[in-house]
N, C-alpha and C positions, 0 to 999 in steps of 0.2 A: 691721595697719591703721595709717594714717600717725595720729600722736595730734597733733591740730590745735593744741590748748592745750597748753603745757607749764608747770607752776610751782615756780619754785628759791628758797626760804627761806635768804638767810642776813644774819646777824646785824642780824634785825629787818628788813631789806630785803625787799618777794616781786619776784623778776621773773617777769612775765609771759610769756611767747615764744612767737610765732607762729608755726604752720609747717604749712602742709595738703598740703607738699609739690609747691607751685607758684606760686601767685600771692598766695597768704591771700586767697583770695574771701572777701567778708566775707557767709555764709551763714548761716539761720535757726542753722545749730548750730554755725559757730565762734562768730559773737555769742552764743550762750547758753554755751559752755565760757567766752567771757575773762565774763562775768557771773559763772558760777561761780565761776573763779579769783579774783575780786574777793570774793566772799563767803569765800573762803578768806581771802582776805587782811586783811577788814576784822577777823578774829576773832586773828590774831597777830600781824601784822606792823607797821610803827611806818611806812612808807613802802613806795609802787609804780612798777617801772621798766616799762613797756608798752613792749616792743619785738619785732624780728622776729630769726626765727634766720637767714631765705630771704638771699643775695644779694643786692644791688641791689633789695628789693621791700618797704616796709614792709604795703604791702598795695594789691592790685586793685579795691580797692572791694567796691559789691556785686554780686550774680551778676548777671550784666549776663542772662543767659541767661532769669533766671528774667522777669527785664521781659520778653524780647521774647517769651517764651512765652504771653503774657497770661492767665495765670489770676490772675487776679487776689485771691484766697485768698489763694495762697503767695507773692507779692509783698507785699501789705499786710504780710502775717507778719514777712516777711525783713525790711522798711522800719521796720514800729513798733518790732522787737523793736532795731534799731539807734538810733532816733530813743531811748528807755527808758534804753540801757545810755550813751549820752552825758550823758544829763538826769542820769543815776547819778554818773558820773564829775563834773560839774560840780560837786555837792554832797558829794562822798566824804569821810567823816570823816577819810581820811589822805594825805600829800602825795602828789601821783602826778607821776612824769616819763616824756613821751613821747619814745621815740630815732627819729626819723627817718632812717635810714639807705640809705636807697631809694624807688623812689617810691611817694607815697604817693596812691593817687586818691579820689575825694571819699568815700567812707565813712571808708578809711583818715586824711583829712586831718578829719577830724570827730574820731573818737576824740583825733588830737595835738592838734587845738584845746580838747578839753575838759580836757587836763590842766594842770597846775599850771606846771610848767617842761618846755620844749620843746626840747629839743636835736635840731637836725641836724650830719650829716656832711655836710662840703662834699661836691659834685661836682657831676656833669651832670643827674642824676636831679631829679622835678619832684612838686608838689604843689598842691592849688587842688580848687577845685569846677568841673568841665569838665563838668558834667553839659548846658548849653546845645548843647555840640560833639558830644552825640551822643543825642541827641532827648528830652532829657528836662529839666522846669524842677526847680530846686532846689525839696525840701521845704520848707516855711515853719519848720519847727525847726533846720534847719541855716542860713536865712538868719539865722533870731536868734543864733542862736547866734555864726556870723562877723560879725554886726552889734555882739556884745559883746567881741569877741577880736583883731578886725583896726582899722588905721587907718583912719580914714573916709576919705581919699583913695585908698585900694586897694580900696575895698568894693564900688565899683559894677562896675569892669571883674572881679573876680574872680567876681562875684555871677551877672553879666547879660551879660560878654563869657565867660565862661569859662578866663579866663586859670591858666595851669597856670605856677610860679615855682621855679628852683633855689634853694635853700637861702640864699644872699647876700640876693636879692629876696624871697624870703619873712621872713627876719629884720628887711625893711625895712617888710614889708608887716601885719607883726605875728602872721604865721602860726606863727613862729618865735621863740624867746627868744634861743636861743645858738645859735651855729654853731662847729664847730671841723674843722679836718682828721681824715680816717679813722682817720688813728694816732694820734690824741690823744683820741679819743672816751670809751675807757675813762677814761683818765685826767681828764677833763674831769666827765663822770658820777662818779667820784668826792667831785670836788672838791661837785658840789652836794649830793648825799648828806649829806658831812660838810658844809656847811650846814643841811642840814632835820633833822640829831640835834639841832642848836641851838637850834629854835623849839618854844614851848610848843604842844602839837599842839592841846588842845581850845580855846585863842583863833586857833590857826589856820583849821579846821572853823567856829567864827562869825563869824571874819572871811571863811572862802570866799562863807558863805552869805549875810553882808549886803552883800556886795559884787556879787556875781551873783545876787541875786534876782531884780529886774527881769527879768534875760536869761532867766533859768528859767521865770516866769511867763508870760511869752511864748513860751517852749520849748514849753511845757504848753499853751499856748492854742492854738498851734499844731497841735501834736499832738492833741489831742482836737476840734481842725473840721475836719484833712484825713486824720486817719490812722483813718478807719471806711470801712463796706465799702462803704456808702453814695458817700459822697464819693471815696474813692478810686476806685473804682469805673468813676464819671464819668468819670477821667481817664486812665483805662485804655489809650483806645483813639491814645492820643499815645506813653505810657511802650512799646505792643508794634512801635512804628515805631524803638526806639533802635536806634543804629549799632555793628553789634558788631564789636570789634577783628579783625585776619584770624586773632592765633591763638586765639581764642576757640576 
């Protein structure tokens, strides 16, 4: 069986790597393995690289499949249990870098916006909240969330147009911290690395947390008025009209 999570310890680094052997749909149990891998990681490691093993694909988002099936059970599941593990990553007691190195669709570009430093790979591959282009409005924990992380002049078209951004645009747009070319990635990830051995880590963890509070509280507000079975529920019958890609 294809193992979705993969995690490699070394010296005080965990990376993370995704890999379900297609697209990394981000499903109720790859978000519970990289949850896992993070509790793995918060007990030894001193920093996290969240990255993908896949090609061109840091990740597909979510199971677009499970929306248009409308049960609406295993939808809310898949949605909280991602809406949780971002609200996690925001406040995480150790530094975390996301490598964009493919595209990343809006779950996937959720998890990079919650980390610390955001590294992409140049190229043509895209990232953004598209969920408007294919029948579904953005959760209100992922609008807070890019309401705290992007430039306010990129927030409405990526928010409410659904604009999807290469790596150059996204760095502009505050999606993005660093950009570098594919052969320099490694080497570039390095370099930040050997920056965050530098920083005293638990006035990093209280500076995460008074700086993102605001955005978490409203993560959290969010989450608990639209992510029950109640409320979601409601909104059901728009989420089973999304538009699914042809090779879905």
């Amino acid at each position: 069986m294809q193992e979705r999570v993969s995690y490699v310890e070394r010296d005080k680094v965990a990376e993370i790597l995704l890999d379900d052997g297609k697209v990394n749909v981000m499903s109720t149990a790859m978000l519970t393995d990289i949850a896992s891998a993070l509790d793995r990681a918060e007990k030894s490691a001193e920093a996290v690289v969240l990255r993908s093993k896949r090609p061109g694909v840091f990740s597909a988002g979510f199971d677009l499949k499970v929306f248009a099936a409308g049960e609406v059970e295993k939808s809310l599941e898949m949605v909280k249990a991602g809406a949780e593990l971002v609200l996690r990553l925001m406040a995480f007691p150790l530094p975390t870098i996301g490598v964009m190195e493919g595209y990343a669709f809006p779950m996937g570009t959720f998890l990079l916006l919650a980390c610390d430093v955001r590294l992409g790979a140049r190229g043509l591959h895209r990232m953004g909240l598209n969920e408007v282009a294919i029948g579904i409005s953005p959760p209100g924990f992922a609008i807070e969330l890019a309401r705290g992380r992007l430039h306010p002049s990129w927030l409405s078209r990526t928010v409410t147009l659904g604009e999807m951004y290469e790596p150059d645009d996204a760095l502009v747009a505050g999606l993005l911290d660093r950009v570098a070319p594919p052969d320099t990635i490694e080497a570039e990830l390095d370099k930040i690395i050997a920056g965050l051995r530098t920083i005293h880590k638990p006035s990093h963890t209280t500076a995460k947390k008074r700086l993102r509070q605001t955005t978490m509280d409203a993560m959290r507000a969010a989450i608990d008025r639209e992510l029950t079975i109640s409320a979601y529920g409601a909104s059901s019958q728009a989420r089973s009209a999304v538009v699914l890609p042809r090779s879905a």
